[in-house]
Structures are given as structure tokens and as C-alpha cells.
Backbone and ligand atoms as CSV (ligand in chain L), in Angstrom:
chain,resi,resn,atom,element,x,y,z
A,1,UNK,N,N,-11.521,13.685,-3.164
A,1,UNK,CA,C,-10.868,14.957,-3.499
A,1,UNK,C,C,-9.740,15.213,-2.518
A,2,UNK,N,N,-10.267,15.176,-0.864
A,2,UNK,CA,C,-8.979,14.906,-0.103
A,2,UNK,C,C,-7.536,14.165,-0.659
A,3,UNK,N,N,-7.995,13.361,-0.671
A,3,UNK,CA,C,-7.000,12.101,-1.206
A,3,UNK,C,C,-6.730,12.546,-2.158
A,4,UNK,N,N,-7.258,13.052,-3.577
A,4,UNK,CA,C,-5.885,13.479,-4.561
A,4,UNK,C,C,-5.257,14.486,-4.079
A,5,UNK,N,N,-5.743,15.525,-3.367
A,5,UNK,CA,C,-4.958,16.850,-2.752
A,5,UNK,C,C,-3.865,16.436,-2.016
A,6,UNK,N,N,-3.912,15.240,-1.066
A,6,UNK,CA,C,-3.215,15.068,0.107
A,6,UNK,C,C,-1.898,14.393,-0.753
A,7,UNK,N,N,-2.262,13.133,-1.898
A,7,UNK,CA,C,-1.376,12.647,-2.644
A,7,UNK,C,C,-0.714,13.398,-3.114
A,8,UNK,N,N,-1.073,14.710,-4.105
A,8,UNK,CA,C,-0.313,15.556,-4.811
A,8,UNK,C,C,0.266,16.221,-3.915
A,9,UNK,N,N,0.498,16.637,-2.562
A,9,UNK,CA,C,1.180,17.195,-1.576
A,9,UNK,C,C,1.752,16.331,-1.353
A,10,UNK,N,N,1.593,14.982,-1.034
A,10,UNK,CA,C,2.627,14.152,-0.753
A,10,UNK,C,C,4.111,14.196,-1.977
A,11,UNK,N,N,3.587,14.229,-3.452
A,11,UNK,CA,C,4.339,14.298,-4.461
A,11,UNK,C,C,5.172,15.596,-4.521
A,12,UNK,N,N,4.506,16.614,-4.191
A,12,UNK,CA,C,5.259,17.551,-4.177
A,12,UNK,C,C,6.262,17.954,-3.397
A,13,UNK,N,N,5.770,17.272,-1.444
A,13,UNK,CA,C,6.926,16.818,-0.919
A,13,UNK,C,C,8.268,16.497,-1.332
A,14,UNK,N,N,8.081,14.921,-2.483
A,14,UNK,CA,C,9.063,14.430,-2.822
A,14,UNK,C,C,9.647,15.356,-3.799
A,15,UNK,N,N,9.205,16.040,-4.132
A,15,UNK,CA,C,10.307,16.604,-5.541
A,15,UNK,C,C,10.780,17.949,-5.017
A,16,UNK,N,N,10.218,18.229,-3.943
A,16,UNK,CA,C,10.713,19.733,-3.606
A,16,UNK,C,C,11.638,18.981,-2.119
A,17,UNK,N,N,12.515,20.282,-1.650
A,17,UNK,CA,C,12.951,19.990,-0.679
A,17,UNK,C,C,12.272,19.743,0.588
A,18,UNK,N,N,13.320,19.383,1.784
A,18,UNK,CA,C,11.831,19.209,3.019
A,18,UNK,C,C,11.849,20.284,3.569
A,19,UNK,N,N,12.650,21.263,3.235
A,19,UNK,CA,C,11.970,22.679,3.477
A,19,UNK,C,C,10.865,23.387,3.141
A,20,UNK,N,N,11.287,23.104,2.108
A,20,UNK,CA,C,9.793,23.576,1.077
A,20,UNK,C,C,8.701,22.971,1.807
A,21,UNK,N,N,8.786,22.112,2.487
A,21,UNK,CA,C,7.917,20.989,2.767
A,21,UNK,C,C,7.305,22.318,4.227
A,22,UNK,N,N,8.446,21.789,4.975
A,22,UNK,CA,C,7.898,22.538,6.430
A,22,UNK,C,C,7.867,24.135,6.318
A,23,UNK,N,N,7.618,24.179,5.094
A,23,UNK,CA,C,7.076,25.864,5.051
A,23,UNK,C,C,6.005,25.866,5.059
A,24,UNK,N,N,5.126,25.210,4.322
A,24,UNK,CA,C,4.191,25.022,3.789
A,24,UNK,C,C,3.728,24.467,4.981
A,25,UNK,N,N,4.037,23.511,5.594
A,25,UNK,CA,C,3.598,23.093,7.202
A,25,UNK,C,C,4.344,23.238,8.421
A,26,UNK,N,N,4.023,24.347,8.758
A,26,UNK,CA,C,5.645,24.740,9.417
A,26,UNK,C,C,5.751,23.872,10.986
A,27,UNK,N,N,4.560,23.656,11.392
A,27,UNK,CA,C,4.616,22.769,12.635
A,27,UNK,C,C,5.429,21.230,12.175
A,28,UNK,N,N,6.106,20.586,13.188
A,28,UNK,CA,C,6.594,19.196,12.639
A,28,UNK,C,C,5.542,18.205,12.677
A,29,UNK,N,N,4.940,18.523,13.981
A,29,UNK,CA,C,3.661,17.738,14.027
A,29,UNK,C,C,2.504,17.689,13.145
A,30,UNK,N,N,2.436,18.868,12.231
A,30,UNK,CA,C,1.294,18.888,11.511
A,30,UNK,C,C,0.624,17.755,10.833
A,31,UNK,N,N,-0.419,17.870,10.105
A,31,UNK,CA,C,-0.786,16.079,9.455
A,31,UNK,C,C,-0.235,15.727,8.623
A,32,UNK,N,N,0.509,16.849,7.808
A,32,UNK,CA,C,1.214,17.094,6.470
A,32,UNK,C,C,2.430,15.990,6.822
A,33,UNK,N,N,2.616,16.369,7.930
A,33,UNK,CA,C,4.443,15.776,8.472
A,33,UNK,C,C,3.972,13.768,9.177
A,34,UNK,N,N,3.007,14.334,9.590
A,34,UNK,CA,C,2.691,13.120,10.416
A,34,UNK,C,C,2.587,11.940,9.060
A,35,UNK,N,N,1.659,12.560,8.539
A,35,UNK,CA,C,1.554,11.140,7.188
A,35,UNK,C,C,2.765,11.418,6.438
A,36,UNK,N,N,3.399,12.083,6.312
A,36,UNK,CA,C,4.874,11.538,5.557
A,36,UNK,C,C,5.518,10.536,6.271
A,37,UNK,N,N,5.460,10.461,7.556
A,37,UNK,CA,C,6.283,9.815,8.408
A,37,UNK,C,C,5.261,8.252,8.489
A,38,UNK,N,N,4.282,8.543,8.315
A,38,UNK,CA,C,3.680,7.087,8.438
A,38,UNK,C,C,4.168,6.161,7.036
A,39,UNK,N,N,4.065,7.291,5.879
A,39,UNK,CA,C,4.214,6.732,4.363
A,39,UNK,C,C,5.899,6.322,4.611
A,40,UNK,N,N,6.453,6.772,5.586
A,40,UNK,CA,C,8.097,6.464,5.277
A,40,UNK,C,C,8.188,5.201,6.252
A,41,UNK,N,N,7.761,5.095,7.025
A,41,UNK,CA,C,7.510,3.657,7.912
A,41,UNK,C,C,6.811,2.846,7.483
A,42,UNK,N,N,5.946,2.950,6.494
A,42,UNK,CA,C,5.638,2.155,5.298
A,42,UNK,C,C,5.880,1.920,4.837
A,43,UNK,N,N,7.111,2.915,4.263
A,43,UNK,CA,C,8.090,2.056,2.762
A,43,UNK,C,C,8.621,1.436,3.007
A,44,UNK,N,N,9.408,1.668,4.639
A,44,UNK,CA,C,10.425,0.751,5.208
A,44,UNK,C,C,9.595,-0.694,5.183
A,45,UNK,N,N,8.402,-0.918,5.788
A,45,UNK,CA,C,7.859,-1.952,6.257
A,45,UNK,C,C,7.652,-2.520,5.036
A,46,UNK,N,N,7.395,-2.240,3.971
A,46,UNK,CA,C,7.283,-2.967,2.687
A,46,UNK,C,C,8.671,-3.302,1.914
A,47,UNK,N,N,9.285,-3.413,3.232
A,47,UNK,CA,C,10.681,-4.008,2.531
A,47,UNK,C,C,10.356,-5.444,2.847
A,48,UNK,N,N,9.660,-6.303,3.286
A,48,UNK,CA,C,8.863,-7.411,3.617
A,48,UNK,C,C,8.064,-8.536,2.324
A,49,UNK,N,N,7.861,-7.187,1.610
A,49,UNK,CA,C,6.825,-7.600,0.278
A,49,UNK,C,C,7.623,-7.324,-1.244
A,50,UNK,N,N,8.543,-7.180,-0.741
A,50,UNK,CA,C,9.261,-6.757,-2.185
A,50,UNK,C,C,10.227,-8.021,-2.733
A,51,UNK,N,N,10.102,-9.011,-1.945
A,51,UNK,CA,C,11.130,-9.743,-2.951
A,51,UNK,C,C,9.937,-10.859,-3.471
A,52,UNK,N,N,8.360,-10.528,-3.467
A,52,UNK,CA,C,7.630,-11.113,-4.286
A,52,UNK,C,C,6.887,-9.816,-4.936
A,53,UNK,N,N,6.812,-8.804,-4.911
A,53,UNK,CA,C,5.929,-8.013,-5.537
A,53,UNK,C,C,6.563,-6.501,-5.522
A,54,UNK,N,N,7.013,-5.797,-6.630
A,54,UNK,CA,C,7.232,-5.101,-7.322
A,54,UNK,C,C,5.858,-3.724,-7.196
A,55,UNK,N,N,6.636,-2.638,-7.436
A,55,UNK,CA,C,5.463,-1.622,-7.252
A,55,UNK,C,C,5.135,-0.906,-8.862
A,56,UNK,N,N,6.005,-1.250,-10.071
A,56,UNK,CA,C,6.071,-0.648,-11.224
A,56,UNK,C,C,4.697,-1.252,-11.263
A,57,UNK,N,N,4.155,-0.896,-12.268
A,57,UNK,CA,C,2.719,-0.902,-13.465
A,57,UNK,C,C,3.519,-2.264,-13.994
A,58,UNK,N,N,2.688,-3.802,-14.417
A,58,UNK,CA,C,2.789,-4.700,-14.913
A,58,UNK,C,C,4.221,-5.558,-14.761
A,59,UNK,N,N,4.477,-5.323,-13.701
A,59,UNK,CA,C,5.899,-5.866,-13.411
A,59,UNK,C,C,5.295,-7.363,-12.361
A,60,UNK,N,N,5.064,-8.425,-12.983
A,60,UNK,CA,C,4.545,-9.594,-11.924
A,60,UNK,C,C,5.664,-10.094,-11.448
A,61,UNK,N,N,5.557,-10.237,-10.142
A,61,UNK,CA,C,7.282,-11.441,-9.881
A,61,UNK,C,C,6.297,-12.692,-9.258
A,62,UNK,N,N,6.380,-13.188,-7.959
A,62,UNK,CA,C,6.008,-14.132,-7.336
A,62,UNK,C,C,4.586,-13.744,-7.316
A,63,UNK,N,N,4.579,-12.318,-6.511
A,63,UNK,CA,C,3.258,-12.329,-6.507
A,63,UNK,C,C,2.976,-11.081,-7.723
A,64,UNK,N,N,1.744,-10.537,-7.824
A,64,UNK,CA,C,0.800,-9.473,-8.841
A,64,UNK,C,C,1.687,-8.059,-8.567
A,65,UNK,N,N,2.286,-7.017,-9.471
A,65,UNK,CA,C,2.175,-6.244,-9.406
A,65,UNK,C,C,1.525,-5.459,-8.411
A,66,UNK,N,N,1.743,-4.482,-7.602
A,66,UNK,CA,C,1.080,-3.670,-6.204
A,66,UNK,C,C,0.368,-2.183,-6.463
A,67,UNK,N,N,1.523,-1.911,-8.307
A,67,UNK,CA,C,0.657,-0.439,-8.296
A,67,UNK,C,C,-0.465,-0.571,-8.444
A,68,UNK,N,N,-0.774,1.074,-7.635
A,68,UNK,CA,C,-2.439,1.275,-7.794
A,68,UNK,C,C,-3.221,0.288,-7.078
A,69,UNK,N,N,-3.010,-0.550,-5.981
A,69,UNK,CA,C,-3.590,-1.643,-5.861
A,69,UNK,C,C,-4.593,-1.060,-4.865
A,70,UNK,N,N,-4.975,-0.122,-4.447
A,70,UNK,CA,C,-6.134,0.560,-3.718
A,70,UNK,C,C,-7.267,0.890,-3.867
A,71,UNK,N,N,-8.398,0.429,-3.693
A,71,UNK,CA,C,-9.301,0.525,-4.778
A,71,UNK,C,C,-9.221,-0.238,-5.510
A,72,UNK,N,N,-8.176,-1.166,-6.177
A,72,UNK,CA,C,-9.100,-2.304,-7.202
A,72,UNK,C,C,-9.423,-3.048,-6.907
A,73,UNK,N,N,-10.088,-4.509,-7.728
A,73,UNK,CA,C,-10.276,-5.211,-7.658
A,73,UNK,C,C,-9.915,-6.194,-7.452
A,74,UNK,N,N,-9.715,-7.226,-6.756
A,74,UNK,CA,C,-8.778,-8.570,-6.006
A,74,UNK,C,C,-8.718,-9.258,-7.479
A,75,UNK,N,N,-7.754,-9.456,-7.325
A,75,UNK,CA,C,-7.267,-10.796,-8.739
A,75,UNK,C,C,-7.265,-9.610,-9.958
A,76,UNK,N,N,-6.757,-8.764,-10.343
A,76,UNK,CA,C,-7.545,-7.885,-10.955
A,76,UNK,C,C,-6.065,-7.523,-12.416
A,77,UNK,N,N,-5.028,-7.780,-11.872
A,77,UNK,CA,C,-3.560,-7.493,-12.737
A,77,UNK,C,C,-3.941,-8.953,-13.876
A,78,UNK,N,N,-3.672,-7.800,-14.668
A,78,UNK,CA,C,-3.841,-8.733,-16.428
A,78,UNK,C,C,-2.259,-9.624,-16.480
A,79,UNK,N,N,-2.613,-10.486,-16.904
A,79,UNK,CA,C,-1.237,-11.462,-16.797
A,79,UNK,C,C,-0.777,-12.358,-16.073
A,80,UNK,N,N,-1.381,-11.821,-14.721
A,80,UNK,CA,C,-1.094,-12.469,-13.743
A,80,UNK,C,C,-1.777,-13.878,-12.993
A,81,UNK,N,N,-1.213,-14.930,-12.724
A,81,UNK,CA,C,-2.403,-16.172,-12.467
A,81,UNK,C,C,-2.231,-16.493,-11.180
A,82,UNK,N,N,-3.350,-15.797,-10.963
A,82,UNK,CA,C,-4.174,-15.915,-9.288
A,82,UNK,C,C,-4.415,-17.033,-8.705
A,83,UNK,N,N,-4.949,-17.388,-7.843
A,83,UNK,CA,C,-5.100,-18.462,-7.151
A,83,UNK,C,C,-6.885,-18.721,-7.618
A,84,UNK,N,N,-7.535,-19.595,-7.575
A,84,UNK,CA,C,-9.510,-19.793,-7.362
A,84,UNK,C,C,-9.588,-18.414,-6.283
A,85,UNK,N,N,-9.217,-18.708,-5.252
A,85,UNK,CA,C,-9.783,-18.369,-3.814
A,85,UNK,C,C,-9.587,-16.823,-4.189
A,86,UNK,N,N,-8.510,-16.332,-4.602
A,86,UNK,CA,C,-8.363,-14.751,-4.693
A,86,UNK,C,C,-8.688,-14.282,-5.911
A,87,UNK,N,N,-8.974,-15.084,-7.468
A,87,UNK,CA,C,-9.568,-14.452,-8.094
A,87,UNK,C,C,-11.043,-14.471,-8.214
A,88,UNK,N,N,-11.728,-15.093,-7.184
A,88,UNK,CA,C,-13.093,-15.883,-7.237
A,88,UNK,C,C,-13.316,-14.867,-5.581
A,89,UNK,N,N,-12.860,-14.109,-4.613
A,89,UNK,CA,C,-12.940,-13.510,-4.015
A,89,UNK,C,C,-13.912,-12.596,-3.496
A,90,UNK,N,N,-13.968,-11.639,-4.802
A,90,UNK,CA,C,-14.829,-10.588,-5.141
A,90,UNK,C,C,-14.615,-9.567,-4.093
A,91,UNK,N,N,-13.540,-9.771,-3.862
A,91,UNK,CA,C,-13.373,-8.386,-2.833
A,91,UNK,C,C,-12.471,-7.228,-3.732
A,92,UNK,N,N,-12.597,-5.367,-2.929
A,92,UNK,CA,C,-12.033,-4.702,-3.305
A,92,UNK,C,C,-10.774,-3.817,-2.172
A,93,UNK,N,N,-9.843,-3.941,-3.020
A,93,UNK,CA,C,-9.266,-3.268,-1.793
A,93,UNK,C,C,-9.254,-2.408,-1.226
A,94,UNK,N,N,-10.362,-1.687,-0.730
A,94,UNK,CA,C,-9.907,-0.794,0.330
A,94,UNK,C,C,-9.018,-0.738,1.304
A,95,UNK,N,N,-9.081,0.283,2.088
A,95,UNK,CA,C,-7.756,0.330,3.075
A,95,UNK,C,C,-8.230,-0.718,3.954
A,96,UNK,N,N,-9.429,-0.793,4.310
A,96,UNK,CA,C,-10.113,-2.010,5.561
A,96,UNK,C,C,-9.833,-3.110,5.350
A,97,UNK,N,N,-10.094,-3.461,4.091
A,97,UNK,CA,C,-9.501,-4.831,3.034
A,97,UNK,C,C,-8.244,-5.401,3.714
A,98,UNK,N,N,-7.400,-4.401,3.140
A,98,UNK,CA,C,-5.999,-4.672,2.303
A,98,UNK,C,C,-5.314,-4.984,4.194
A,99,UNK,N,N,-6.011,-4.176,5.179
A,99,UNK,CA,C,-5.426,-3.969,7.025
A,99,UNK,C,C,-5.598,-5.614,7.167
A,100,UNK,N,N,-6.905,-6.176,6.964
A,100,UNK,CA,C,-7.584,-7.692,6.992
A,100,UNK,C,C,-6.610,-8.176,6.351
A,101,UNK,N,N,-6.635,-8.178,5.348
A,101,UNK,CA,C,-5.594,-9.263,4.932
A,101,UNK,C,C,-4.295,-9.194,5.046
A,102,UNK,N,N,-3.717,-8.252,5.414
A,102,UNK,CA,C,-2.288,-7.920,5.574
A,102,UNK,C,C,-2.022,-8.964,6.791
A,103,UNK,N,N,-3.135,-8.278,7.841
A,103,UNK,CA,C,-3.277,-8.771,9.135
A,103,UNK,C,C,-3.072,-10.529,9.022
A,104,UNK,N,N,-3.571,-11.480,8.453
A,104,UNK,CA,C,-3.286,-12.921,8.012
A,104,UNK,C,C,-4.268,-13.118,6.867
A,105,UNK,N,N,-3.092,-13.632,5.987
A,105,UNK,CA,C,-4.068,-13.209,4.089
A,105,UNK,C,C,-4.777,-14.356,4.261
A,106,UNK,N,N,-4.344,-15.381,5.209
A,106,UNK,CA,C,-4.596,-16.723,4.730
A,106,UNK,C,C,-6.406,-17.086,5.586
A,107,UNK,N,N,-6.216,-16.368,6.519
A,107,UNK,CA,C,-7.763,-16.420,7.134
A,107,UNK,C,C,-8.583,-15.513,6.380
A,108,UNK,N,N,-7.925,-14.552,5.978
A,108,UNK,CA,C,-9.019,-13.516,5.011
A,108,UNK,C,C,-9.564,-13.937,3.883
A,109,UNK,N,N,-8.132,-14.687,2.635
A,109,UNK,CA,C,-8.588,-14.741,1.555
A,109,UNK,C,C,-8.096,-16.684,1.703
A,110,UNK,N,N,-9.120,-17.871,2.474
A,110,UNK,CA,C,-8.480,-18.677,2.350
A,110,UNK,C,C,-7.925,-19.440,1.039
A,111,UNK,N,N,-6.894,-20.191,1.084
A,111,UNK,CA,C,-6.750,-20.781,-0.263
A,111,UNK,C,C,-5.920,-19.614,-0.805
A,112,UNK,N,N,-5.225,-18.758,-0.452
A,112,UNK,CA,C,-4.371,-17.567,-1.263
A,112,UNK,C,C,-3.200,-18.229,-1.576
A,113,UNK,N,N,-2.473,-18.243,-2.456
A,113,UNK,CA,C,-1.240,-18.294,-2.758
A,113,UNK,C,C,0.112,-17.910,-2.060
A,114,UNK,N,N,-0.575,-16.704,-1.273
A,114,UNK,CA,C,0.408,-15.508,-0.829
A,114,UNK,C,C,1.131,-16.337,0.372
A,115,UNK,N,N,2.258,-16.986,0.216
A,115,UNK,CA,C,3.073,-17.415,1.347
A,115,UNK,C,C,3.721,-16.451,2.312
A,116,UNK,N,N,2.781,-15.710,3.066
A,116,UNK,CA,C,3.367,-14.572,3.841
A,116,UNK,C,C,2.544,-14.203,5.214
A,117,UNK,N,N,3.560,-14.831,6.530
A,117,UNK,CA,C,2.484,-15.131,7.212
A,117,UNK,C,C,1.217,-13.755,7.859
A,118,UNK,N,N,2.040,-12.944,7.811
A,118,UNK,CA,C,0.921,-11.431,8.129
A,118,UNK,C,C,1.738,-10.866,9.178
A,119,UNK,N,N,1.572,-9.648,9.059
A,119,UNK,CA,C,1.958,-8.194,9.949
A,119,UNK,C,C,0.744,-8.568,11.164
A,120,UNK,N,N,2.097,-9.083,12.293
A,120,UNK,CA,C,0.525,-8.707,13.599
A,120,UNK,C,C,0.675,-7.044,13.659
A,121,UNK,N,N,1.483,-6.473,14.047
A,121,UNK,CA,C,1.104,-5.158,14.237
A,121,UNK,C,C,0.603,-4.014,14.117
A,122,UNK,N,N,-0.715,-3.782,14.482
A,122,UNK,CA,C,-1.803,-2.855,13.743
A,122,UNK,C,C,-1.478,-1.423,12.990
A,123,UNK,N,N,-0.262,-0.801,13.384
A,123,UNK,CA,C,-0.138,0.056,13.414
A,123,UNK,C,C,1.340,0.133,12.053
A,124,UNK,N,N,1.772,-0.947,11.853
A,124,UNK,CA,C,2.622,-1.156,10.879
A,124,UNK,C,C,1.481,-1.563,9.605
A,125,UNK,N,N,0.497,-2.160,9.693
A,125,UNK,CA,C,-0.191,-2.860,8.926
A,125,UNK,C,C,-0.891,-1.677,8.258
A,126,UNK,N,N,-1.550,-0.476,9.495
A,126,UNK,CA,C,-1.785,1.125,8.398
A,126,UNK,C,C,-0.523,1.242,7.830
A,127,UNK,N,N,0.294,1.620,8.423
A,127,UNK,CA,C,1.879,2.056,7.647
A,127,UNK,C,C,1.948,1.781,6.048
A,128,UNK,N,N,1.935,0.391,5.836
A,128,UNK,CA,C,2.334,-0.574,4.602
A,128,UNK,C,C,0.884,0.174,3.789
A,129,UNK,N,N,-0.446,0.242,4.223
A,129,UNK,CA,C,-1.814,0.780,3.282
A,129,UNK,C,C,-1.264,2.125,2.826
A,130,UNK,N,N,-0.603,2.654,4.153
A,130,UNK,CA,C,-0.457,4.466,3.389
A,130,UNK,C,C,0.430,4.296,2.334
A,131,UNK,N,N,1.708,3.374,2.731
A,131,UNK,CA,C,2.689,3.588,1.838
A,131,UNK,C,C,1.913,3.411,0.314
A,132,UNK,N,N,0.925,1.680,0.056
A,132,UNK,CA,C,0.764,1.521,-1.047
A,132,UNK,C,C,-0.450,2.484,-1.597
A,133,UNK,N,N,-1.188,3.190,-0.865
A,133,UNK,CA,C,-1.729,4.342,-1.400
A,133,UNK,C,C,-1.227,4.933,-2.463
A,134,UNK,N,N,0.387,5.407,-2.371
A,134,UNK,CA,C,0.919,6.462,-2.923
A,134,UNK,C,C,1.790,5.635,-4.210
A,135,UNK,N,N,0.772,4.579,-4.445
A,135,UNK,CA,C,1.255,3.900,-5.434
A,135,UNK,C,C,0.337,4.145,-6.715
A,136,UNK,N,N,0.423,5.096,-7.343
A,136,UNK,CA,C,-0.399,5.796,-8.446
A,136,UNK,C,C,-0.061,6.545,-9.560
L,1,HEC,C1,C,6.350,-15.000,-0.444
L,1,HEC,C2,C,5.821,-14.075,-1.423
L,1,HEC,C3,C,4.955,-12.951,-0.970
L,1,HEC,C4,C,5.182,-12.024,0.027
L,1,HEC,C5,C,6.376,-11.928,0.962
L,1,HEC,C6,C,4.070,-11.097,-0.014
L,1,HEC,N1,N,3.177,-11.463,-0.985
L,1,HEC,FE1,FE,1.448,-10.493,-1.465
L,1,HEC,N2,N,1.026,-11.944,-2.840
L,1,HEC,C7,C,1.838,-13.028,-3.141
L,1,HEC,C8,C,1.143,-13.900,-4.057
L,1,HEC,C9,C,1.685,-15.207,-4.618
L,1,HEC,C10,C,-0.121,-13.295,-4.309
L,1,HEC,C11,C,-1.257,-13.859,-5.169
L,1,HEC,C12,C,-2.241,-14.489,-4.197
L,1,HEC,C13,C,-3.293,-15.383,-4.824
L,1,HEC,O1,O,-3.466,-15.396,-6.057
L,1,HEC,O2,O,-3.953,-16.074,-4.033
L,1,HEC,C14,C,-0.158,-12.058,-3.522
L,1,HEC,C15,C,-1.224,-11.175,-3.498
L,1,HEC,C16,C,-1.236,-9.987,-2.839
L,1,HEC,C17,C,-2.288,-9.012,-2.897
L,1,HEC,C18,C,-3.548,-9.107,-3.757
L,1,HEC,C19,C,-3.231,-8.435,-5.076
L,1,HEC,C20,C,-4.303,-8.451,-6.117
L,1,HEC,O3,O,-3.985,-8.065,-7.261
L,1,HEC,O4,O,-5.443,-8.832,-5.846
L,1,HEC,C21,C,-1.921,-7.971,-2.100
L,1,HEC,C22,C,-2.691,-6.702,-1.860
L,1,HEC,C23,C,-0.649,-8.302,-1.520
L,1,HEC,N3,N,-0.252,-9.529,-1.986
L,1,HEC,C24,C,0.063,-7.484,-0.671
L,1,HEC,C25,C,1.246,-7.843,-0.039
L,1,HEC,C26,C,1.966,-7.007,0.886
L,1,HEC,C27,C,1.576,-5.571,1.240
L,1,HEC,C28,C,3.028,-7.724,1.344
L,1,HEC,C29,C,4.024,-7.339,2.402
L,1,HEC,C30,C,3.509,-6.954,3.667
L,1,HEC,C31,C,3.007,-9.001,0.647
L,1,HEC,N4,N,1.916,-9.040,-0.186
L,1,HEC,C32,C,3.947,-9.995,0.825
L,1,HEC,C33,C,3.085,-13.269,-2.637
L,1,HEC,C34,C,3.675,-12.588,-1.586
């Protein structure tokens, strides 16, 4: 319930001004402000993943489509042809997941497809989860 509240504030962020924004949270520091700023250092950081994977609904390039990818199921985009190792997986992505494998896909999910060697940095690696959170 958090999480749709916090999302739909995040959305409403975007469509209203950032005034509107810091009215509503008038401290800069607030959590309101803080996770915008993580989700925007996220988007940036997922400039990394975008010239194989696309955030639209059913858009496959190199790699699977990303919307919504929180919470589902690994190997899970219709259309798309997975590797054994990641559709035979059985993992879900949670945020813990998605930090692991971001972190090096190739020790997490061995045998992945994903030619991408991994985000060492822990704190970029939340960044990129919040951003794809708000992929819904
Ligand atoms: C060089 C291309 C490439 C890059 C760069 C890349 N990926 Fe991938 N990604 C893939 C491929 C290919 C797969 C399919 C893996 C498989 O089937 O083993 C994949 C799979 C995934 C999956 C699993 C999706 C599912 O439906 O189960 C996630 C999550 C993911 N990538 C996230 C990311 C993120 C986030 C980044 C950037 C930090 C990124 N990838 C960068 C190619 C890439």
C-alpha cells in the first residue's frame, strides 16, 4: 500500500510542478525529495542499460523489455528468448534480486546472456531498482 501511495506521489510529482511538489513536502530533505533524487540518479544510471533494453511494455531489443520488471518473474516477457540459465532460474525480482544481480548478473544468474559486466557501486545499484520500480 506504501508503495502504490509513494508511486502515485512520485507520478504526481511528475505531472505537477516541483513546486507543487515542495509544498506538499516543504522540507528539501524530506523522503518525498530524497527518493525523487535517488529515482533521478537512477534514471541517469540506467543510461547504461538502455541501448539493450527498453522500458515500454513489449518492446524486446537485445535484452527483455524492463517494464514492470519488479516483482516478476525471471524469464517472464512473452516473446522474448531467454537464455536455459535465466529462464530455468526460478527467481523473482525483488529489489534484493534485481541489487544481486545488477551487482554481477553473471555470478548470480550463471550462464545469462546479459553481456554487462555489473554496477560495483552499492549505492548506484539501489538507484537503477528505484528508478525501475517506477516502471508501471
Ligand atoms: C549488452 C546488453 C545488455 C546490457 C548493457 C544490460 N542488459 Fe540486462 N539483459 C540483457 C540480456 C541479453 C538479458 C537476457 C538474459 C538471459 O536470458 O540470460 C538481460 C536480462 C536482464 C534482466 C532479467 C529480465 C527478465 O525478464 O527476467 C534484468 C532485470 C536486466 N537485464 C536488467 C538490466 C539493467 C538494470 C541493466 C543496466 C544496469 C542491464 N540489464 C544492462 C542484456 C543487457
Amino acid at each position: 500500500m506504501t508503495t502504490i501511495t509513494l508511486r502515485l506521489g512520485l507520478i504526481a510529482c511528475g505531472l505537477l510542478s516541483v513546486t507543487a511538489c515542495s509544498r506538499s513536502e516543504p522540507k528539501e530533505t524530506g523522503p518525498v525529495a530524497l527518493h525523487a533524487g535517488v529515482v533521478e540518479d537512477g534514471r541517469r544510471a540506467f543510461g547504461q542499460c538502455r541501448s539493450c533494453h527498453a522500458i515500454e511494455a513489449g518492446v524486446n531489443r537485445v535484452g527483455p523489455s524492463l517494464h514492470a520488471v519488479v516483482g516478476r518473474k525471471a524469464g517472464g516477457v512473452p516473446g522474448y528468448s531467454y537464455s536455459k540459465a535465466m529462464a530455468a532460474s526460478g527467481l523473482v525480482w525483488t529489489e534484493e534480486a534485481l541489487e544481486s544481480y545488477l551487482e554481477n548478473p553473471r555470478t548470480h544468474v550463471p550462464g545469462t546472456k546479459m553481456s554487462f559486466a555489473g554496477i560495483d557501486d552499492a549505492q548506484r545499484r539501489k538507484d537503477v531498482v528505484a528508478y525501475l520500480k517506477t516502471l508501471s
